[in-house]
N, C-alpha and C positions, 0 to 999 in steps of 0.2 A: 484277319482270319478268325474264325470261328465255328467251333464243333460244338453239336449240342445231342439230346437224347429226348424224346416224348415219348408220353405211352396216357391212353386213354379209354375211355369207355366210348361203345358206337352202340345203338337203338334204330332200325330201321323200320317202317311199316309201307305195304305194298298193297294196294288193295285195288281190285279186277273186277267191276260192278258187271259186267259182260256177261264173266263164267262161274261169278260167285265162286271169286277165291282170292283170298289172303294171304300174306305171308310176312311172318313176324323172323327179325333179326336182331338175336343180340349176340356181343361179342367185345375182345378188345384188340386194341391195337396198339402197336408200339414200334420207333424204328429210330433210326440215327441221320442226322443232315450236316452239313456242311456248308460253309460258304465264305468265297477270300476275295475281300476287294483291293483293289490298285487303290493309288492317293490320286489317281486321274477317273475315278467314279466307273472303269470296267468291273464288273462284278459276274464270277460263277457261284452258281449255287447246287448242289446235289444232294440228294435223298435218297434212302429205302424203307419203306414201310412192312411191316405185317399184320395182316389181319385174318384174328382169329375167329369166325362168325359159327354160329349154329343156330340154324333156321327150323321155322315150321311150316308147313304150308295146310291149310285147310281149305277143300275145294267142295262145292254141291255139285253133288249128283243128282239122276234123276228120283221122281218124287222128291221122298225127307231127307233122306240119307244123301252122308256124306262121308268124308272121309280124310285122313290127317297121315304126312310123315313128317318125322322128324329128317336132319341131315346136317354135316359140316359144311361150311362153305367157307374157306380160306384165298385168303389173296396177296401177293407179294405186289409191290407197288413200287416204281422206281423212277425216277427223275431227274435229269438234269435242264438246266436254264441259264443264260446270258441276260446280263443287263447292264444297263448306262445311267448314272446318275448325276443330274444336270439339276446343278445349283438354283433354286428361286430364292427372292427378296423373302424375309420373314422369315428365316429358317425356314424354308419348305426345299422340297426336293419333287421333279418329275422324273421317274422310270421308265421308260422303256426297256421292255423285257420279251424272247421267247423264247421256248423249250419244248420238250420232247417227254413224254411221260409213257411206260408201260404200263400193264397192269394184266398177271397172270393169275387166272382164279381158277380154283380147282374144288369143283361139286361132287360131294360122296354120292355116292348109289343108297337108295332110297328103298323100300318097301310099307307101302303105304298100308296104314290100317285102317277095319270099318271099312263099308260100302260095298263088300262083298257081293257079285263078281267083276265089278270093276274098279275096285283097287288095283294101283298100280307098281308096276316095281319097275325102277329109273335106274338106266346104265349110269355111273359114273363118267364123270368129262372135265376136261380140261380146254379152255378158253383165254385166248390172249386176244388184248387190243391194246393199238397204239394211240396217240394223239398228238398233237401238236398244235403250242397256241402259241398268241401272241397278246400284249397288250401292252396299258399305257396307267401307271400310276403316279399318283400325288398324297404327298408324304411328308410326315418329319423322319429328316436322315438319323440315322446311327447312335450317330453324335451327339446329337442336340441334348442340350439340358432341360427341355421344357419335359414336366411328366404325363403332361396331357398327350398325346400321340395319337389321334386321329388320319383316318387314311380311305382314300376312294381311287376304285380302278375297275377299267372296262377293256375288253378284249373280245378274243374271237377263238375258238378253238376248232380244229380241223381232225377229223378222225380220221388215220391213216389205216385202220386194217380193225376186222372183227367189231364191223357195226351189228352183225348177226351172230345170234346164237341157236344155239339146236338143242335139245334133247330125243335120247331111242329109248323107250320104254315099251313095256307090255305088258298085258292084264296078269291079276296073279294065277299061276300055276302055269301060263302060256311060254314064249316065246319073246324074246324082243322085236318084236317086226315094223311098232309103230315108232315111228317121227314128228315130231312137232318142232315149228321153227319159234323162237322168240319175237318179240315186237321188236322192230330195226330201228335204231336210233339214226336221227338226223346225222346226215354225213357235219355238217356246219352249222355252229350253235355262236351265240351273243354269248357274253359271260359280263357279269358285275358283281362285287362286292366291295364292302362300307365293315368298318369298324373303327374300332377306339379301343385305345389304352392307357391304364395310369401306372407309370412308374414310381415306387415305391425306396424312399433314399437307399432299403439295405437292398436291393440291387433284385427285387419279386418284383412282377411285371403281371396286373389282372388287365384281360383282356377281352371281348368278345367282338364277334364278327359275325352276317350275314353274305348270303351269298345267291346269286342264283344264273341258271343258262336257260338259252331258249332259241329253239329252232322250232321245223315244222313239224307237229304235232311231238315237242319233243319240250317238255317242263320239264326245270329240277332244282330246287329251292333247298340253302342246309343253313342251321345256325350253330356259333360255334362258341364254345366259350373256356376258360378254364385260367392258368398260373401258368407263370413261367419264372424260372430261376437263374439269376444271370451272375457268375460268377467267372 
Protein backbone atom coordinates (compact mmCIF):
# COMPACT_ATOMS: atom_id res chain seq x y z
CA UNK A 1 0.00 0.00 0.00
CA UNK A 2 0.92 3.50 -0.77
CA UNK A 3 -0.06 7.08 -0.32
CA UNK A 4 1.56 9.85 -1.89
CA UNK A 5 1.22 13.85 -2.50
CA UNK A 6 2.04 15.93 -5.95
CA UNK A 7 1.75 19.36 -6.80
CA UNK A 8 3.09 21.01 -10.04
CA UNK A 9 3.34 23.79 -12.42
CA UNK A 10 0.82 23.49 -15.69
CA UNK A 11 1.42 25.98 -19.10
CA UNK A 12 -1.06 25.52 -21.67
CA UNK A 13 -1.38 27.31 -25.23
CA UNK A 14 -4.42 27.01 -27.47
CA UNK A 15 -4.40 28.60 -30.60
CA UNK A 16 -7.65 28.91 -33.21
CA UNK A 17 -5.99 30.04 -36.81
CA UNK A 18 -9.98 30.07 -38.06
CA UNK A 19 -11.14 33.05 -35.66
CA UNK A 20 -7.87 34.42 -34.66
CA UNK A 21 -7.87 33.62 -31.21
CA UNK A 22 -5.54 32.41 -28.55
CA UNK A 23 -5.58 31.39 -25.32
CA UNK A 24 -2.75 31.18 -22.74
CA UNK A 25 -2.93 28.95 -19.43
CA UNK A 26 -1.01 29.05 -16.45
CA UNK A 27 -1.65 27.66 -13.37
CA UNK A 28 -0.79 24.90 -10.59
CA UNK A 29 -1.86 21.89 -9.63
CA UNK A 30 -1.73 19.71 -6.76
CA UNK A 31 -3.53 16.54 -5.15
CA UNK A 32 -3.26 13.25 -3.27
CA UNK A 33 -3.18 9.31 -4.80
CA UNK A 34 -3.34 6.16 -3.46
CA UNK A 35 -2.66 2.77 -4.33
CA UNK A 36 -2.78 -0.99 -2.48
CA UNK A 37 -1.84 -4.05 -4.21
CA UNK A 38 -2.50 -7.78 -3.19
CA UNK A 39 0.83 -10.34 -3.31
CA UNK A 40 -1.37 -11.93 -6.19
CA UNK A 41 -0.68 -8.55 -8.56
CA UNK A 42 -4.66 -7.10 -8.06
CA UNK A 43 -4.03 -3.63 -7.80
CA UNK A 44 -6.45 -0.13 -7.03
CA UNK A 45 -5.40 2.80 -7.53
CA UNK A 46 -7.22 6.24 -6.74
CA UNK A 47 -6.57 10.06 -7.15
CA UNK A 48 -7.93 13.63 -6.67
CA UNK A 49 -6.44 16.45 -8.36
CA UNK A 50 -6.76 20.33 -8.38
CA UNK A 51 -6.15 22.72 -10.62
CA UNK A 52 -5.64 26.05 -10.16
CA UNK A 53 -5.71 27.81 -13.86
CA UNK A 54 -6.02 31.45 -15.00
CA UNK A 55 -6.50 32.13 -18.51
CA UNK A 56 -6.39 34.77 -21.20
CA UNK A 57 -7.79 34.74 -24.25
CA UNK A 58 -7.13 37.26 -27.04
CA UNK A 59 -9.46 37.03 -30.04
CA UNK A 60 -9.57 39.42 -33.66
CA UNK A 61 -12.13 41.33 -34.39
CA UNK A 62 -13.14 42.93 -37.36
CA UNK A 63 -10.49 45.18 -39.11
CA UNK A 64 -7.37 45.70 -36.39
CA UNK A 65 -8.96 45.64 -33.39
CA UNK A 66 -9.16 43.12 -30.99
CA UNK A 67 -9.81 42.37 -27.85
CA UNK A 68 -8.55 40.33 -24.37
CA UNK A 69 -10.24 38.96 -21.09
CA UNK A 70 -8.73 37.61 -18.45
CA UNK A 71 -10.57 34.60 -16.14
CA UNK A 72 -10.15 31.72 -13.62
CA UNK A 73 -10.55 28.34 -14.83
CA UNK A 74 -10.28 25.69 -11.96
CA UNK A 75 -10.74 21.93 -12.12
CA UNK A 76 -11.20 19.06 -9.61
CA UNK A 77 -10.10 15.87 -11.22
CA UNK A 78 -10.76 12.49 -9.82
CA UNK A 79 -9.93 8.83 -10.40
CA UNK A 80 -10.08 5.66 -9.77
CA UNK A 81 -8.50 2.33 -11.80
CA UNK A 82 -8.18 -1.63 -11.51
CA UNK A 83 -5.27 -3.44 -12.55
CA UNK A 84 -3.45 -6.92 -12.97
CA UNK A 85 0.10 -7.60 -12.73
CA UNK A 86 1.46 -10.52 -14.67
CA UNK A 87 4.90 -11.45 -14.15
CA UNK A 88 7.49 -11.44 -17.37
CA UNK A 89 11.05 -13.25 -17.69
CA UNK A 90 13.67 -10.22 -16.98
CA UNK A 91 12.07 -8.45 -14.40
CA UNK A 92 9.47 -6.95 -16.51
CA UNK A 93 5.82 -6.92 -15.75
CA UNK A 94 2.52 -6.54 -18.31
CA UNK A 95 -0.58 -4.39 -16.85
CA UNK A 96 -3.67 -4.47 -17.74
CA UNK A 97 -5.54 -1.81 -16.37
CA UNK A 98 -9.18 0.24 -16.47
CA UNK A 99 -10.77 3.16 -14.75
CA UNK A 100 -13.16 5.72 -14.61
CA UNK A 101 -11.95 9.50 -14.37
CA UNK A 102 -14.08 12.82 -13.68
CA UNK A 103 -13.25 15.95 -14.32
CA UNK A 104 -15.38 19.20 -13.06
CA UNK A 105 -14.28 22.54 -14.27
CA UNK A 106 -15.50 25.57 -13.36
CA UNK A 107 -15.08 28.94 -15.84
CA UNK A 108 -15.31 32.63 -14.04
CA UNK A 109 -17.48 35.05 -16.08
CA UNK A 110 -15.48 37.29 -18.16
CA UNK A 111 -15.65 40.93 -19.39
CA UNK A 112 -13.60 41.38 -22.16
CA UNK A 113 -11.56 44.52 -22.80
CA UNK A 114 -10.72 46.71 -26.12
CA UNK A 115 -12.67 46.04 -29.28
CA UNK A 116 -15.41 48.12 -28.38
CA UNK A 117 -18.68 47.44 -29.32
CA UNK A 118 -18.01 44.00 -29.47
CA UNK A 119 -16.44 43.14 -26.55
CA UNK A 120 -17.87 40.52 -24.79
CA UNK A 121 -18.99 39.74 -21.34
CA UNK A 122 -19.26 35.72 -20.69
CA UNK A 123 -21.75 33.96 -18.12
CA UNK A 124 -20.02 31.99 -15.85
CA UNK A 125 -20.22 27.81 -16.07
CA UNK A 126 -19.63 25.00 -14.83
CA UNK A 127 -18.87 21.68 -16.97
CA UNK A 128 -18.52 18.05 -15.97
CA UNK A 129 -17.21 15.10 -18.09
CA UNK A 130 -16.62 11.54 -17.62
CA UNK A 131 -14.28 8.94 -19.17
CA UNK A 132 -13.30 5.74 -19.14
CA UNK A 133 -10.34 3.84 -20.43
CA UNK A 134 -8.72 0.84 -20.73
CA UNK A 135 -5.22 -0.31 -21.51
CA UNK A 136 -2.24 -2.54 -21.59
CA UNK A 137 1.30 -1.84 -20.15
CA UNK A 138 4.99 -3.11 -19.82
CA UNK A 139 6.96 -2.25 -16.94
CA UNK A 140 9.54 -2.84 -14.33
CA UNK A 141 7.24 -3.73 -11.23
CA UNK A 142 7.60 -2.11 -7.83
CA UNK A 143 10.01 -3.94 -6.72
CA UNK A 144 12.62 -4.34 -8.72
CA UNK A 145 15.91 -3.18 -7.97
CA UNK A 146 17.07 -2.14 -11.31
CA UNK A 147 17.13 2.10 -11.38
CA UNK A 148 16.68 2.30 -14.77
CA UNK A 149 12.74 1.99 -15.15
CA UNK A 150 11.48 2.47 -18.52
CA UNK A 151 7.80 1.88 -19.54
CA UNK A 152 5.35 1.80 -22.58
CA UNK A 153 1.52 1.65 -22.79
CA UNK A 154 -1.40 1.91 -25.29
CA UNK A 155 -5.05 1.98 -24.74
CA UNK A 156 -8.32 3.44 -25.60
CA UNK A 157 -10.35 5.76 -23.85
CA UNK A 158 -14.17 6.16 -24.13
CA UNK A 159 -15.97 9.64 -23.15
CA UNK A 160 -18.86 8.93 -21.19
CA UNK A 161 -20.73 12.35 -20.83
CA UNK A 162 -19.81 16.23 -21.55
CA UNK A 163 -18.03 15.76 -25.11
CA UNK A 164 -19.77 19.40 -25.55
CA UNK A 165 -19.35 22.57 -24.13
CA UNK A 166 -21.22 25.76 -24.26
CA UNK A 167 -20.76 29.31 -23.41
CA UNK A 168 -23.87 32.49 -23.11
CA UNK A 169 -22.49 35.69 -23.63
CA UNK A 170 -23.37 39.19 -24.88
CA UNK A 171 -21.94 42.18 -26.23
CA UNK A 172 -21.03 44.90 -23.69
CA UNK A 173 -23.62 46.92 -22.22
CA UNK A 174 -26.38 44.31 -23.75
CA UNK A 175 -27.95 41.32 -22.52
CA UNK A 176 -26.85 37.75 -22.41
CA UNK A 177 -28.80 36.24 -25.40
CA UNK A 178 -25.83 34.87 -27.37
CA UNK A 179 -24.61 30.97 -27.45
CA UNK A 180 -21.84 29.55 -28.68
CA UNK A 181 -21.05 25.75 -28.66
CA UNK A 182 -17.40 24.54 -28.07
CA UNK A 183 -15.57 22.16 -30.59
CA UNK A 184 -16.88 18.42 -29.58
CA UNK A 185 -14.31 16.09 -28.77
CA UNK A 186 -14.17 12.62 -30.40
CA UNK A 187 -16.49 10.39 -28.42
CA UNK A 188 -13.25 7.46 -28.87
CA UNK A 189 -9.68 8.31 -28.76
CA UNK A 190 -6.09 5.80 -29.09
CA UNK A 191 -4.00 6.76 -26.13
CA UNK A 192 -0.05 5.95 -25.83
CA UNK A 193 2.70 6.85 -23.73
CA UNK A 194 6.50 6.06 -23.21
CA UNK A 195 8.86 7.08 -20.36
CA UNK A 196 11.74 6.34 -18.25
CA UNK A 197 13.01 6.64 -14.94
CA UNK A 198 16.19 6.60 -12.70
CA UNK A 199 16.08 5.74 -9.30
CA UNK A 200 18.32 7.27 -7.10
CA UNK A 201 19.86 4.92 -3.84
CA UNK A 202 18.35 7.74 -1.37
CA UNK A 203 14.96 6.73 -2.44
CA UNK A 204 14.44 10.48 -5.33
CA UNK A 205 13.01 9.10 -8.28
CA UNK A 206 13.70 11.68 -11.93
CA UNK A 207 11.39 11.01 -14.33
CA UNK A 208 9.89 12.03 -17.66
CA UNK A 209 7.13 10.86 -19.87
CA UNK A 210 5.49 11.55 -23.11
CA UNK A 211 2.06 11.01 -24.08
CA UNK A 212 -0.53 11.54 -26.68
CA UNK A 213 -4.40 10.55 -27.95
CA UNK A 214 -6.01 10.56 -31.16
CA UNK A 215 -9.44 10.16 -32.54
CA UNK A 216 -11.26 11.95 -35.31
CA UNK A 217 -10.23 15.34 -35.78
CA UNK A 218 -9.31 15.05 -32.15
CA UNK A 219 -5.05 15.51 -31.46
CA UNK A 220 -3.57 15.85 -28.07
CA UNK A 221 0.03 15.45 -27.25
CA UNK A 222 1.70 16.39 -23.35
CA UNK A 223 5.25 16.06 -21.99
CA UNK A 224 5.78 15.46 -18.46
CA UNK A 225 8.62 15.56 -16.48
CA UNK A 226 9.74 16.37 -12.79
CA UNK A 227 10.95 14.32 -8.90
CA UNK A 228 9.49 12.20 -7.03
CA UNK A 229 10.32 11.35 -3.43
CA UNK A 230 9.91 7.88 -2.11
CA UNK A 231 9.83 7.42 1.44
Amino acid sequence: MSVGGFAGYLNDRQQIDALGAQTKLDGVVAGVHGRYLTPSGFGVTASVLYDGGKARTDRALPGAASANGRYDLHSWVSDVSVSYELDMASDWTLRPRAGVTYVRTTRDGVAETGGSPFALTVARDRHVAGFADAGLSFARPEVSTNPFRPFVSLGARYQIEGTRTDAVAGYAGGGLGLEALGAQRARLVGTAAAGIAYRLPSGLDLFSSVGSQTGRDDHQESLTAGLRLRF
